[in-house]
N, C-alpha and C positions, 0 to 999 in steps of 0.2 A: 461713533468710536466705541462705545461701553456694548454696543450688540455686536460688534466683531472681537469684544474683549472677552465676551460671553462668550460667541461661540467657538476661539480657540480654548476657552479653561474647559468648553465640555468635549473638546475633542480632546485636549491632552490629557483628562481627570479620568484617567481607566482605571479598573479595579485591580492593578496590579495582583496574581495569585501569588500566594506564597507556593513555598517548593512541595511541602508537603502536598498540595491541590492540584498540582498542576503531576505531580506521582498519581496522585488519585484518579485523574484523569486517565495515564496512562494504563492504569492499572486496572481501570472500568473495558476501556475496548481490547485490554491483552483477554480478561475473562469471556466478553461478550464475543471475542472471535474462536474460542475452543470451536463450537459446532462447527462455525463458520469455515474454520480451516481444517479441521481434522478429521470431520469425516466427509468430506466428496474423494478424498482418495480409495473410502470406501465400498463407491459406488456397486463395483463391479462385485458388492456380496451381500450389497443390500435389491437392487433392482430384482435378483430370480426371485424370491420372495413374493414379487409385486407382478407377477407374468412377466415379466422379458426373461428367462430364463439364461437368455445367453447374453446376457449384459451388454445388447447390441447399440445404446441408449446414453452406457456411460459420458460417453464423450462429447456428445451434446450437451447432457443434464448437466454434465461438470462447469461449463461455461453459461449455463443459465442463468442464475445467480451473477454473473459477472456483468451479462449485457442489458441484465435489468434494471443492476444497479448504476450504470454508466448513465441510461435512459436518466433515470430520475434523478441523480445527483445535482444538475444544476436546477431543477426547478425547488428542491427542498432548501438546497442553498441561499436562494432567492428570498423563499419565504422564512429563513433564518433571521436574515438581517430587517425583515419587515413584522416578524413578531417574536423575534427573542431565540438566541444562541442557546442557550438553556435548555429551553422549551423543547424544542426542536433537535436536540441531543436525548433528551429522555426521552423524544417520540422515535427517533430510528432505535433504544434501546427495547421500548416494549415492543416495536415492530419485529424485531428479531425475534425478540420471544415468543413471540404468537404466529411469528412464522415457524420458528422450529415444533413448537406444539403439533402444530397442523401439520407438519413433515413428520413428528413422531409418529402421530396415532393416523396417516394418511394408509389406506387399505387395497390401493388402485395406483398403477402409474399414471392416470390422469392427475389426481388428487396431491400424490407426491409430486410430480412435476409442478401445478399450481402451487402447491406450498413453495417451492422453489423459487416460483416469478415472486411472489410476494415477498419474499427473503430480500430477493433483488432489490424493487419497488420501495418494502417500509425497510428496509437497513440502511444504511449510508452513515456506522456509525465513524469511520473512518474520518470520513471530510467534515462531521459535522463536530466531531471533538475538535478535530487542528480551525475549524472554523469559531469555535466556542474560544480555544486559543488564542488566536488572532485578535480577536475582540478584546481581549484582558491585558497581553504583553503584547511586546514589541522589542525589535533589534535583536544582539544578540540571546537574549532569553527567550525572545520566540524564536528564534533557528535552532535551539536548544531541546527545546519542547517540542518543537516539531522533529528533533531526531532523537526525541526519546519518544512519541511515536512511532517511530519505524523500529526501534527498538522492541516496542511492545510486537509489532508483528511479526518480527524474526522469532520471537520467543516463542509467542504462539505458535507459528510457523513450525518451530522445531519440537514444540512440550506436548501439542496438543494430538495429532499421529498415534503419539507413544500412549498416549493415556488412554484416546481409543481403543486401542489393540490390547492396552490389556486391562479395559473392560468388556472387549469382546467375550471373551467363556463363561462371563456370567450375565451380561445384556447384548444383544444385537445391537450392531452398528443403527440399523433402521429405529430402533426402539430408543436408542441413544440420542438422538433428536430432541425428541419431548424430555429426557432427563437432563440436558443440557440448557433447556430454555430455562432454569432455573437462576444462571449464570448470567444472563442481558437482567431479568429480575432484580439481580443482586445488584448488579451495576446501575440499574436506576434508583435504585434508594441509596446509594452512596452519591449519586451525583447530585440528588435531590436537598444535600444540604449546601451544596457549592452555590457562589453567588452569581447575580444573572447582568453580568456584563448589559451596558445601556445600549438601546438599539443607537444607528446611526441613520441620517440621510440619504437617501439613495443617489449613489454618486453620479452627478451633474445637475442635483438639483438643488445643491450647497447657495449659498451665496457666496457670489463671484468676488465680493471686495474678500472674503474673511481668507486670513494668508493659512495656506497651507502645502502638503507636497503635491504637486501635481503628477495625477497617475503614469506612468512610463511604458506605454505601452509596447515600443520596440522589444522591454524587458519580458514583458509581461508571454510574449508569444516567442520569446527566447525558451523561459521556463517553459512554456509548455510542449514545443520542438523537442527540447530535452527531454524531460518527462516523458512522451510516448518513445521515444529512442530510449531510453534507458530499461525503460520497463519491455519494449519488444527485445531488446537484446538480451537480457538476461534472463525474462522469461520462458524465452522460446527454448533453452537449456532445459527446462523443470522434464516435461513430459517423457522423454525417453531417456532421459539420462542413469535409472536404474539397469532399461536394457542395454543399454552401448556399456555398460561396467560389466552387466552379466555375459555380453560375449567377452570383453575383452579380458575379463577374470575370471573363466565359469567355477572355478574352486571357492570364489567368494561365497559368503554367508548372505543372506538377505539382511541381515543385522549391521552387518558392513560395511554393504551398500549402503543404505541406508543414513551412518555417520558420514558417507564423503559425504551424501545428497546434501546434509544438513551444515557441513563444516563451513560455508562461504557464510550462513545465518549466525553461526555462533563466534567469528570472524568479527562480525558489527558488534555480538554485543559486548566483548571485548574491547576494541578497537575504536568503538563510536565516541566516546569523550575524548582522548586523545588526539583524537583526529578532528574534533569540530573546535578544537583550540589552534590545530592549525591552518586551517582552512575558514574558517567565517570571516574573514576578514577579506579573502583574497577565493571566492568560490567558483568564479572558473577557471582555476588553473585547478582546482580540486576536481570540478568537474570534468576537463579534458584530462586529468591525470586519469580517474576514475574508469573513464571511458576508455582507453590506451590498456589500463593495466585487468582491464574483463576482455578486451579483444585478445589481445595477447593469449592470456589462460584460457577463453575457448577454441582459439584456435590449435592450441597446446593439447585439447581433448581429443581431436584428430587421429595421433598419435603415440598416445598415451598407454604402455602395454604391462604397467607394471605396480603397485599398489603404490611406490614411492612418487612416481610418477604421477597419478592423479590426486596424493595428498598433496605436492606441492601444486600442483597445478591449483587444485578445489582452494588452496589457502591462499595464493594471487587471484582467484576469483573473489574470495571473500575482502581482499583489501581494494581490490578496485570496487564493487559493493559498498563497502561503506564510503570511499570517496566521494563517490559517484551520489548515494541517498544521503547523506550529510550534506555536500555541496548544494544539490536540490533544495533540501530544505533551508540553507543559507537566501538562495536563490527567491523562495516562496517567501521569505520574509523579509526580504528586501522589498521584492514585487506587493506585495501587502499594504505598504504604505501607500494612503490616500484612495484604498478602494473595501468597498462593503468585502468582509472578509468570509462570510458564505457563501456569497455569489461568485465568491473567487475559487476557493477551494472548493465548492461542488463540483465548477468547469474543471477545476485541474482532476479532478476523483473522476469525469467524463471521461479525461484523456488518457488516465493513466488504466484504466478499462478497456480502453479501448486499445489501449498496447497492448494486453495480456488476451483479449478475442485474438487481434489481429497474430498474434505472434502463436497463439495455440493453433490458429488456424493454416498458420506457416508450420509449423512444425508438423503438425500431421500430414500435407502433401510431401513436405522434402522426405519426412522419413519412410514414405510408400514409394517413393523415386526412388532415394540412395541410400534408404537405411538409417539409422539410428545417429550416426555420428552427423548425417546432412545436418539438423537441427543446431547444433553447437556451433556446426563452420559457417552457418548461417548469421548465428547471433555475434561472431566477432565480426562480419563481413562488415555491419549493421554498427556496431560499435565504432569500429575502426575510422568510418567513412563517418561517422557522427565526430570524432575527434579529431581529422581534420578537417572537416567544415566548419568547425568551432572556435579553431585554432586564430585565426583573423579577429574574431570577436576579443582571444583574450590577448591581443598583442594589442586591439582599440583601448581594452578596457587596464592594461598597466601602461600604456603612453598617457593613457589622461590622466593619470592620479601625479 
């Protein structure tokens, strides 16, 4: 009785972070993703430099980094929970760094593109903070944390473009690599004084008397169903969507453009607290709401001929956005209880990877078929048919409460 008393106090005895730490966190992979997100939009002005001349290359190279990173994310996960959340957080941060070095001063598109796989390969710092997360909080303070994650990626998402560009006239985008790896640098000495959450058991090798929750697996492959639907639907919108604005408003500004592209990301960071007050407790109806109100507004892109027009549209895109990545993350931290929390979140950083391959890979055939707008009708088609498939789940999931 006193060794099952044991080892519920070391499962329940987390190191709770305070808020300040768990910012810190955030605040490590918003810096550590500048390179990471801001400049492969670059692509197409950094490759002539390197012999492809006609940036014939972009489009691959752009998703390299993505399907590298999918590869390795559950084996670093793995060995997260087998030698420390920590740890294993400060190695995808100097992985970055020494991949973007190697992409800075890379003098050959072979060598650039290697730097790229390794980007992929040592980064993972995404799954390995919400997984360092996991380990510490729980309940609603970890759905919290995990959507001030997604928080930090919108940011970067929308800060970091801008700051590229206008370091562009006085550094190359290419050359911008190696001055950016300064930024994962920065982020490991700030995470290097956070505390190192205790490993855990690998799940199902616990002792069977000692009471705890038992993993939910139907759950668990719910979230990840969701996750790649979420991420193919709204993704698949990213790639062409400057061009379907340029025909449909050739008088717009590239400046312009530019703000709708970004307006669903600054939508969350708005809108993300509010919204996970009302939604954690109750996340698939958040979820189906979420899914509903991004089908809608891409399908709304269709049609769309007028600047008022695509502002309200881009701004029910960004409310269904954050329903949708709030609920997720209610979702992941629900599914968390009773399972090693890096092995969990590696798989889901696999899937959610694997939506955004799959969905760049859709979008470039529909838009050689029918153009620029196929992409968007594509991603509500994908939404829509996710939320009512969903819909049964959440009429199960409010008759049992």
């Amino acid at each position: 009785m006193t060794a099952v008393l044991d080892k519920t106090r070391v499962r329940d005895e987390r190191p709770v972070l305070r808020t300040r730490q768990v910012h810190a966190v955030a605040a490590c992979y918003f810096v550590a993703s500048f390179a990471a997100l801001g400049l492969p939009p670059y692509l197409t002005e950094i490759l002539p430099s390197l012999g492809d001349h006609e940036a014939r290359w972009a489009g691959l190279l752009y998703i390299v980094p993505t399907v590298f990173g999918a590869l390795g994310a559950p084996l670093w996960g793995r060995l997260a929970d087998r030698y420390g959340r920590k740890r294993l957080l400060l190695r995808a941060q100097l992985g970055l760094a020494l991949s973007f070095l190697l992409a800075g001063w890379a003098d050959s598109l072979p060598a650039f593109t290697a730097a790229l796989v390794l980007q992929g390969i040592l980064g993972g710092t995404f799954a390995a903070s919400n997984g360092y997360l996991a380990a510490a909080l729980d309940g609603q303070r970890l759905s919290w944390a995990l959507t001030l994650m997604q928080g930090a990626a919108r940011l970067a998402l929308v800060a970091a473009p801008i700051l590229v560009g206008g370091l562009s006239p006085w550094i190359s985008p290419h050359r911008q690599y190696a001055l950016l790896a300064v930024l994962p640098l920065a982020a490991a000495l700030m995470l290097a004084a956070l505390p190192e959450p205790p490993r855990t058991e690998p799940a199902g090798t616990a002792d069977a008397t000692a009471p705890g929750p038992e993993p939910d697996r139907p759950a668990l492959r719910t979230l990840y169903a969701l996750e790649f639907a979420f991420v193919l639907a709204t993704v698949i919108s990213y790639p062409y969507l400057i061009t379907l604005v340029g025909r449909r408003l050739p008088g717009l500004g590239p400046a312009a453009s530019g703000v709708l592209f970004a307006l669903p990301h600054v939508c969350y960071l708005l809108l993300a607290k509010p919204v996970h007050r009302a939604v954690a407790d109750r996340p698939h109806l958040g979820a189906v709401t979420g899914f509903a109100c991004v089908a809608v507004a891409l399908a709304g892109h269709w049609g769309a001929g007028s600047v008022a027009s695509f502002v309200l549209l881009r701004l029910l895109l960004g409310a269904g956005m954050t329903l949708g990545l709030v609920s997720l993350s209610a979702l992941a931290a629900d599914a968390c209880r009773g399972r090693d929390p890096g092995r969990m979140f590696g798989s889901l950083e696999f899937i959610s990877k694997a939506g955004a391959v799959v969905a760049g890979a859709v979008a470039a055939v529909s838009n050689d078929a029918w153009g620029p707008a196929a992409p968007v009708v594509a991603g509500s088609a994908v939404a829509a048919l996710t939320a009512l498939v969903s819909t049964p789940t959440l009429l199960r999931t409010r008759w049992s409460r």
